[in-house]
C-alpha positions in Angstrom: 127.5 141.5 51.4 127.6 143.4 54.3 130.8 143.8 56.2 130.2 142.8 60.1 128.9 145.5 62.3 127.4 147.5 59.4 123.5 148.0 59.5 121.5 146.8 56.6 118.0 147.5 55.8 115.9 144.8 54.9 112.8 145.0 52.3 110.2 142.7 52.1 109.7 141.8 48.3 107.5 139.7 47.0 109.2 137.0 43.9 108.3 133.9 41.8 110.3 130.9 41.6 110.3 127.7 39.9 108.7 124.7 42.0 112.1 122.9 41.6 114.6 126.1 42.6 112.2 126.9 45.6 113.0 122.9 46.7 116.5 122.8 46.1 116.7 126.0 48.5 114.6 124.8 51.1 117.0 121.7 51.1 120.1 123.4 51.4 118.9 126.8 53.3 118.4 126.3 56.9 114.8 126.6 58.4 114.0 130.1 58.8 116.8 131.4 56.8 115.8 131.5 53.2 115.9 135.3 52.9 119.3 135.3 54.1 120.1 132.5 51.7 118.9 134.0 48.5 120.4 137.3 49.8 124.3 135.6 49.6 123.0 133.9 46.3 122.5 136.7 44.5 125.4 138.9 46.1 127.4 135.9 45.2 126.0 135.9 41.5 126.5 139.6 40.9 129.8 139.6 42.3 131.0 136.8 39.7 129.0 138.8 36.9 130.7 142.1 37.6 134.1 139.7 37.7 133.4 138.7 34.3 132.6 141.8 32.7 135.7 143.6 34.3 137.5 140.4 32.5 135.6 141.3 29.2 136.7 145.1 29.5 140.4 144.6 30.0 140.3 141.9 27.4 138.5 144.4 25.1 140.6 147.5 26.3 144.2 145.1 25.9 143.0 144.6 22.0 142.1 147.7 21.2 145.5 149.7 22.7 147.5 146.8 21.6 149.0 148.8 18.5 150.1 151.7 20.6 151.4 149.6 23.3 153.8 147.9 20.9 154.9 150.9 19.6 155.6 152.3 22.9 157.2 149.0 23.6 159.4 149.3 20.3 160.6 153.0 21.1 161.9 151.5 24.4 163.7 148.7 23.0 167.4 150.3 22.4 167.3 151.7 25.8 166.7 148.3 27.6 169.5 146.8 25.5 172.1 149.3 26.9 172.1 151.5 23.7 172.2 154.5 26.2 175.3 153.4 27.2 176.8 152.5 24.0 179.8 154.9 23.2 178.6 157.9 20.3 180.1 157.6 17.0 
């Protein structure tokens, strides 16, 4: 959506609908403001798509480095247990 202030231009577009999903709109939407409505509907709906499919890709991303990221984690190890400042022998 829009932030407040910013200018939008509007498009009229012509859709189809099921019977039923144009009623339960007109009950909910106020008179005169199903454009605005479906608009937030769909901004809404993308915005939780595009939510879910960043969740997929880091999911995705997290298994496929999780072999080098152990190994990274391994070679760390000694120095969080304080091997550094173990005395040489």
């Amino acid at each position: 959506m829009p932030k407040a202030g910013s200018s939008t231009t509007h498009r009229r577009v012509n859709i189809t609908l099921p019977s039923d999903t144009l009623q339960q709109i007109e009950r909910v939407a106020e008179k005169g403001d199903r454009s605005r409505f479906i608009a937030r509907a769909v901004a809404y709906y993308i915005e939780g798509v595009g939510r879910a499919n960043l969740r997929r890709q880091l999911r995705e991303g997290a298994v496929k480095r999780a072999a080098r990221d152990l190994e990274v984690a391994e070679a760390w190890f000694p120095l969080e247990d304080g091997e550094w400042q173990k005395p040489r022998r």
